[in-house]
C-alpha positions as CSV (number, residue, x, y, z in Angstrom):
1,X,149.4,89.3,62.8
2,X,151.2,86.3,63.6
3,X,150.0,82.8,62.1
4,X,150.2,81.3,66.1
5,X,147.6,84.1,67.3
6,X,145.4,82.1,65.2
7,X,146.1,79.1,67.2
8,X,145.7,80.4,70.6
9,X,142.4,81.1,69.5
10,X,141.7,77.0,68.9
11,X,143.4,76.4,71.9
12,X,142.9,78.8,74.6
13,X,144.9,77.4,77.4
14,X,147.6,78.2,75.7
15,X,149.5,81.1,76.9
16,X,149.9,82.7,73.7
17,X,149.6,87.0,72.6
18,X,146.9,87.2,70.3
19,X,146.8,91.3,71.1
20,X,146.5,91.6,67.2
21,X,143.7,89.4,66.6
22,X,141.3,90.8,69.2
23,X,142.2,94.1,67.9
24,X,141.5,93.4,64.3
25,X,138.0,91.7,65.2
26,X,137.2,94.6,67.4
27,X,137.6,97.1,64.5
28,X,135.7,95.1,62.3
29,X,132.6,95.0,64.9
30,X,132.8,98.9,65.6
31,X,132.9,99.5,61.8
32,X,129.7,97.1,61.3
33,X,128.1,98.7,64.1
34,X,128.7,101.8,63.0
35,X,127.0,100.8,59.4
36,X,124.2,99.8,61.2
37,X,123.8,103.0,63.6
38,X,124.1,105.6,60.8
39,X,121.3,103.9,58.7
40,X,118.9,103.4,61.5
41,X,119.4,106.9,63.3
42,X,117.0,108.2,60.3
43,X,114.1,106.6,61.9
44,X,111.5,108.3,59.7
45,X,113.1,109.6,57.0
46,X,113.5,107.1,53.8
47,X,115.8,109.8,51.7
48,X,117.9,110.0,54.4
49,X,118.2,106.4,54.9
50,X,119.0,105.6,51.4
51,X,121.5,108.5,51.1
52,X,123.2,107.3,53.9
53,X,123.5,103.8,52.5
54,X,124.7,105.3,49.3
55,X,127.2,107.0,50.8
56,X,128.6,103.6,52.6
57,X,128.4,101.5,49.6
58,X,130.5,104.5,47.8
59,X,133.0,104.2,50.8
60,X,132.8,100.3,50.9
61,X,134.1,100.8,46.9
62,X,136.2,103.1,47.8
63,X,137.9,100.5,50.7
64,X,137.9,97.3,48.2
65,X,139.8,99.6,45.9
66,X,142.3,101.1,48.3
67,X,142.6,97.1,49.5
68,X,141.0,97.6,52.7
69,X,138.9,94.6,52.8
70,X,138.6,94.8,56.5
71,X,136.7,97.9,55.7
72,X,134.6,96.6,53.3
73,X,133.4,93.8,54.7
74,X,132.7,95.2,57.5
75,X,130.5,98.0,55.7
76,X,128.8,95.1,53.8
77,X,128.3,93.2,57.4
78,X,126.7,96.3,59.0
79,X,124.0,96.2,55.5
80,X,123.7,93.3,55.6
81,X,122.6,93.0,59.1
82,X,119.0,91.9,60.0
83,X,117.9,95.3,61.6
84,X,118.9,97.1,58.1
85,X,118.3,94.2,56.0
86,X,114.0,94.4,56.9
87,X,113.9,98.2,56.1
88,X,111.2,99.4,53.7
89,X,111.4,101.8,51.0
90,X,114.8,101.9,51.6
91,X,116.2,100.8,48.7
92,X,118.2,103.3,46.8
């Protein structure tokens, strides 16, 4: 990414490529939505919930460690999301 993609998102009249950007915010949403989706598809099933959300805190350590913090924050985004975040008896 280019430091003037950042600008064009300040000033948008400005006729200026920020491709990259969008891209990059993009992947983090799908990623956090993803989080979100594969702990809520277990609507009635608390093991599987909190398998599943120790299988994405395992792969959110795996990202900060392989310096993918888009990743990671991302994965911590999608738990830390209000729809995940009011679960019961979830907690692993």
């Amino acid at each position: 990414m280019h430091p003037l993609e950042y600008i064009a998102t300040l000033w948008p009249k400005l006729a200026l490529d920020r491709s990259n950007l969008d891209a990059f915010a993009d992947r983090f949403n799908w990623i956090a939505r993803w989080t979100k989706t594969s702990i809520l598809i277990h609507k009635q099933d608390a093991k599987r919930r909190a398998d599943s959300i120790k299988r994405l805190v395992a792969i959110a350590s795996a990202s900060v460690k392989l310096s993918d913090f888009l990743a990671s924050f991302a994965i911590i985004s999608g738990l830390a999301c209000s729809e995940v975040s009011r679960l019961k008896k979830v907690r692993p």
